[in-house]
C-alpha positions as CSV (number, residue, x, y, z in Angstrom):
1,X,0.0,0.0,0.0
2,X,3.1,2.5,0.6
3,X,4.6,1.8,-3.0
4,X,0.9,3.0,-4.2
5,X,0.0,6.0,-1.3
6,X,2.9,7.6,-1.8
7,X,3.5,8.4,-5.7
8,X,-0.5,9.0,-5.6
9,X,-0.2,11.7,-2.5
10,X,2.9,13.0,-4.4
11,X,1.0,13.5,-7.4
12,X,-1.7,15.1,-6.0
13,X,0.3,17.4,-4.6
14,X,2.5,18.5,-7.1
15,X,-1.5,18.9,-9.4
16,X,-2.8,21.8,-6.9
17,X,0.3,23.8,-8.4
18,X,0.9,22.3,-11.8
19,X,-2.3,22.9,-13.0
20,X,-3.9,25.8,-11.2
21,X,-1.7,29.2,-10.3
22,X,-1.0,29.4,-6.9
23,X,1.0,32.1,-5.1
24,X,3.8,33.2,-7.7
25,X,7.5,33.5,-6.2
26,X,9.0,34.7,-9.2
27,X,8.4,38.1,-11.8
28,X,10.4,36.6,-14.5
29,X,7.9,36.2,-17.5
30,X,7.8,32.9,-19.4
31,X,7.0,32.5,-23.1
32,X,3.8,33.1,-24.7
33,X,1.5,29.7,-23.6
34,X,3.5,29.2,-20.3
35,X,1.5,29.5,-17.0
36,X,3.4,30.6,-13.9
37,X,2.3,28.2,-11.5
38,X,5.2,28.0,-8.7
39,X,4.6,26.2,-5.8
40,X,4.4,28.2,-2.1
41,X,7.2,27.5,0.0
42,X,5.2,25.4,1.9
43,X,4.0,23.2,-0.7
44,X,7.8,22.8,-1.8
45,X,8.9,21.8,1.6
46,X,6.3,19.2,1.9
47,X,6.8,18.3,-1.9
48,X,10.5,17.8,-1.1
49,X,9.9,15.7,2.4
50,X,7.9,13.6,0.4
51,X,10.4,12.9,-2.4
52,X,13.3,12.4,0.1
53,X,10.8,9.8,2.3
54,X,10.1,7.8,-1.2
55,X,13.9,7.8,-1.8
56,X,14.6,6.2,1.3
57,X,11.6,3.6,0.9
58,X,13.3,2.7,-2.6
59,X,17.0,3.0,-1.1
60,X,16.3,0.2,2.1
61,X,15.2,-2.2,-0.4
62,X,19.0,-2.6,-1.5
63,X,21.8,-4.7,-0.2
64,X,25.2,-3.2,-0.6
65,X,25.6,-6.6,-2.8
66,X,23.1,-5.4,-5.2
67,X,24.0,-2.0,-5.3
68,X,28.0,-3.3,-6.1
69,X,26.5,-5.0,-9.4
70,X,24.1,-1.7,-10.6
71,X,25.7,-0.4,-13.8
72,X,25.3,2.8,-12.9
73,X,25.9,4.3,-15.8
74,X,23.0,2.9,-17.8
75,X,21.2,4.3,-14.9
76,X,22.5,7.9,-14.8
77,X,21.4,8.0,-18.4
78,X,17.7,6.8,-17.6
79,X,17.8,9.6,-14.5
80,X,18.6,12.4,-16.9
81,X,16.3,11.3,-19.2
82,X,13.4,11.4,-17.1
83,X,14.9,14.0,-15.3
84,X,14.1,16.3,-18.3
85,X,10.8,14.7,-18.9
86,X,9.8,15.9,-15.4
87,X,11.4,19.0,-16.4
88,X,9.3,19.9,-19.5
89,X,5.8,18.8,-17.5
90,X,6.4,21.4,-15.1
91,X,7.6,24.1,-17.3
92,X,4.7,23.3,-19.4
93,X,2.7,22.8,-16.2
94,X,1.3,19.5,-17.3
95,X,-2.2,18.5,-16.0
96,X,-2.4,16.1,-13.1
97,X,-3.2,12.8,-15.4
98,X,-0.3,13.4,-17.3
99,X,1.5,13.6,-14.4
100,X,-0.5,10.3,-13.1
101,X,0.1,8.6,-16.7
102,X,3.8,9.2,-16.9
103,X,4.2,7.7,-13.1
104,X,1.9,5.0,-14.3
105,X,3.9,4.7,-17.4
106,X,7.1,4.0,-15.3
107,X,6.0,1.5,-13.2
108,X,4.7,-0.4,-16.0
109,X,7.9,-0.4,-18.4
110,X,9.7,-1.7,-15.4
111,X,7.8,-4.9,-16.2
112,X,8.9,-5.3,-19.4
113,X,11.8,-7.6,-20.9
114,X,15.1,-5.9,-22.0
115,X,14.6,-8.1,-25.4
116,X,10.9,-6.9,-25.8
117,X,11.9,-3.6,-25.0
118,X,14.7,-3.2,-27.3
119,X,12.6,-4.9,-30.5
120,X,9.3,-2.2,-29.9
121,X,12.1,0.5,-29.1
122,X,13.3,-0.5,-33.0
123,X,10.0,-0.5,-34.0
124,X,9.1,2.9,-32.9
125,X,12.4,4.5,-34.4
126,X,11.2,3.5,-38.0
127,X,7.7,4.3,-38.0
128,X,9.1,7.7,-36.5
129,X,11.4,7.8,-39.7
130,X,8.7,6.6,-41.7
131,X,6.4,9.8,-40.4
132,X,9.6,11.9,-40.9
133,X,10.0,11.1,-44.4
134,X,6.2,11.8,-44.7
135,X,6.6,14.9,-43.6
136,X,9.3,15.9,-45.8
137,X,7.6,15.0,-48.9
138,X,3.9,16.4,-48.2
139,X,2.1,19.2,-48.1
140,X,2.8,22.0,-45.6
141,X,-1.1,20.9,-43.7
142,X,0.2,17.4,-43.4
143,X,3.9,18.3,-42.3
144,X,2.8,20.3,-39.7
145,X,1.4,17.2,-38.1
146,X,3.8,14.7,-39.0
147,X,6.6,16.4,-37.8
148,X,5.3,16.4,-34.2
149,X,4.6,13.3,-34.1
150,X,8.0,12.2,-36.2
151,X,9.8,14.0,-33.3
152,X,7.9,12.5,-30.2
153,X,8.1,8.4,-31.5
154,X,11.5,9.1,-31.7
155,X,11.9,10.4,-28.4
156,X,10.0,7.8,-27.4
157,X,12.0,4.9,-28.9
158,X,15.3,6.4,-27.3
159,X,12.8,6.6,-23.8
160,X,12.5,2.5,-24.8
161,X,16.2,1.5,-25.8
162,X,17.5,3.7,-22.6
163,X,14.9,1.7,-20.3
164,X,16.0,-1.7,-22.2
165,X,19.9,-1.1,-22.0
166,X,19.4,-0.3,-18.5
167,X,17.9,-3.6,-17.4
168,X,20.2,-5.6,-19.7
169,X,22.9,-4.6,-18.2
170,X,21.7,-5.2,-14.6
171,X,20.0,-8.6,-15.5
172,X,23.6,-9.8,-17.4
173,X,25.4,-8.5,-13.9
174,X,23.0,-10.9,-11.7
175,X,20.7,-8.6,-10.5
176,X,17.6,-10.0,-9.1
177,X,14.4,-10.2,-11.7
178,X,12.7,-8.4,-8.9
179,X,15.1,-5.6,-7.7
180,X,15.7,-4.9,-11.3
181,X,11.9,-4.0,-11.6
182,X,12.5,-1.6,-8.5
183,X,15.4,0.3,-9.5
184,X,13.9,1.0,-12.7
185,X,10.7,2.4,-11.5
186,X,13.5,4.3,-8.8
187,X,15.6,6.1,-11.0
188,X,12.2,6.9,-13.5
189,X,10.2,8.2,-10.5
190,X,13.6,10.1,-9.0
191,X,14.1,11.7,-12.4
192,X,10.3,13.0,-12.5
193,X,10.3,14.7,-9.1
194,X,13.7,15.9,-9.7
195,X,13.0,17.4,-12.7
196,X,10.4,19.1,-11.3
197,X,12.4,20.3,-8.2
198,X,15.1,21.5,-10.9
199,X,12.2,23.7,-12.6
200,X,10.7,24.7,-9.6
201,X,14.2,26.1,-8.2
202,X,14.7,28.1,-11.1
203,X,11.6,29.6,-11.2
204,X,11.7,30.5,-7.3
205,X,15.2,32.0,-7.5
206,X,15.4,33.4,-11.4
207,X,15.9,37.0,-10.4
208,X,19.1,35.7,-8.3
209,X,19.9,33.8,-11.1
210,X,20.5,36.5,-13.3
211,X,22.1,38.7,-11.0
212,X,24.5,36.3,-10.5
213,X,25.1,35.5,-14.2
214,X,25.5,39.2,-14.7
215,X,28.2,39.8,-12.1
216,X,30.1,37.1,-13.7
217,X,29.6,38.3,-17.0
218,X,31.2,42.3,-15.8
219,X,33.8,40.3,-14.6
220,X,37.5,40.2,-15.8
């Protein structure tokens, strides 16, 4: 019940700012389309709590054993990875069932084969070359809807490949069918909240930011 409560009550906090504007911290103005919804400094403490409790849920599950054979950089990659996915929801501050289906999302590919994932990773790269190559040759009504879609199946058959290399590599080290489940949906659900932390930071502290980026930009 933990392993469920706690994404959920993560998500719905992170929805009460991500999709309605609460109390702004920052001036800076974002580009046309953005909203400004920054979290209050309450909401990011107990936003942050949360995240650092379902860390250490994830973390106690590990023996130093099974943490020795974790090819850590196949994992680094998936954490930046989703670490900008988590980025661009809250810069485009995503609706909360986006937010649900990309937690859902990660918990699901966890379950999936390394071999499985690798062949419909394959797949997805050349229908997304197939829809690029549509896109190139019609007219400008079509392109303008192939190319989005071009661009996100192949964003989405990296997502698949970087998912599938990771658990290779940690099944072919001896890692346990089972832990290997958990550290994938770990390091997909770290890179979310992360990458909304990372947004949220900037956001909060932009006017610092720039002063600081300024001074070091008058200096010699």
């Amino acid at each position: 019940m933990n392993l469920v409560a706690m994404p959920i009550a993560l998500l719905l906090l992170l929805s009460r700012h991500v999709s309605a504007v609460s109390s702004p911290i920052s001036s800076r103005p974002l580009p046309i389309g953005l909203a400004a919804a920054i979290p209050s400094e309450l909401r990011l403490v107990l936003v942050v709590m949360l995240g650092i409790m379902l860390t250490g849920f994830f973390v106690m599950r590990f023996s130093k054993e099974s943490v020795r054979r974790l090819p850590f950089s196949s994992l680094v990659i998936l954490l930046v990875i989703h670490i900008l996915f988590g980025w661009l929801l809250s810069v485009y501050s995503a609706f909360w069932w986006i937010w649900l289906g990309a937690i859902v999302g990660c918990g699901a590919i966890a379950t999936v084969l390394s071999i499985d994932l690798g062949m419909l990773g394959l797949r997805v790269l050349i229908l997304a070359g197939v829809t690029a190559i549509v896109s190139l040759v019609a007219d400008a009504s079509v392109r303008q809807t192939a190319t989005p879609i071009a661009l996100g199946l192949a964003i989405a058959g990296c997502w698949l490949w970087a998912v599938g290399g990771a658990r290779f590599r940690m099944e072919s080290n001896g890692v346990e069918r089972s832990q290997v489940g958990w550290t994938i949906i770990f390091v997909c659900w770290e890179g979310l909240w992360l990458g909304w932390l990372l947004n949220t930071v900037l956001e909060s502290n932009w006017n610092l930011i720039n002063q600081v980026l300024t001074l070091l930009s008058l200096s010699p």
